[in-house]
N, C-alpha and C positions, 0 to 999 in steps of 0.2 A: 504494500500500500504506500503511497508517495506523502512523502508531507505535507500536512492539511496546512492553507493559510490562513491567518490572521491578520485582520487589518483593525487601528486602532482606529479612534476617533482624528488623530490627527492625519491621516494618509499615509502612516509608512508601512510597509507589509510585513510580518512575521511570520515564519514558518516553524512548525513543531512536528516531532515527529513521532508518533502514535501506537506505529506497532506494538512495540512487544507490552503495551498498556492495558490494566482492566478498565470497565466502565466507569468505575469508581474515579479511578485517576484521571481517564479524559475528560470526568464530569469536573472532578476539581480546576484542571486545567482550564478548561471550558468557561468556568467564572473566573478564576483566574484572571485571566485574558479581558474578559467581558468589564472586570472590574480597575483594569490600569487604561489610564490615558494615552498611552505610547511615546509620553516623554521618559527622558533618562530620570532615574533615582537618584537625586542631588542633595545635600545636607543644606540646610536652609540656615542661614547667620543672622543672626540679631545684628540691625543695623545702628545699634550704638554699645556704650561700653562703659560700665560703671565701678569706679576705682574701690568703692565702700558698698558693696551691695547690702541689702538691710538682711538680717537675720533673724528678722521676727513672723516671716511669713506674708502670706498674699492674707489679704483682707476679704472676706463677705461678710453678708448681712446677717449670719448667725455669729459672727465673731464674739460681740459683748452681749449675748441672749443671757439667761438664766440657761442654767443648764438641768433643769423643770421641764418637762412634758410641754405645761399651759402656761409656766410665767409664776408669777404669785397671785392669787386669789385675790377680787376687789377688798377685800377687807383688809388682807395682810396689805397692799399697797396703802393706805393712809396710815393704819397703826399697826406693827404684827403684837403687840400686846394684849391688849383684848382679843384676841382672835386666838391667842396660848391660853387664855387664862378659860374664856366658853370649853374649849376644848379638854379641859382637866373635869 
């Protein structure tokens, strides 16, 4: 059997060669193929460069949460006093 082509999205041709494959492996291949653009695999550089980079982490919006399910309860938010003391 002669090597099946592949052609990517950008026009350049690929050939692969199939025989001594199971179904399995052409399928892999098969997305494989399906799933790359037919540009080269290039390592991507960050276009700037930071002499002190920070050590404390990237920031999201749970950063300063309570670390609670729901938070503190309306009551515990204005006083948590009364709200230990009902509780006993």
């Amino acid at each position: 059997m002669p090597p099946r082509p592949a052609e990517p999205v950008n026009g350049t041709v690929r050939e692969e060669n199939v025989n001594s494959k199971s179904v399995a492996e052409i399928a892999s291949l098969v997305q494989k193929l399906a799933d790359q653009s037919g540009l080269d695999v290039i390592r991507i550089r960050k276009p700037f460069h930071t002499d002190s980079p920070s050590i404390q982490g990237q920031w999201h919006p749970f950063t300063n949460r309570p670390a609670a399910r729901r938070g503190l309860r309306p009551r515990e938010r204005e006083d948590p006093a009364p709200a230990l003391v009902q509780a006993q």
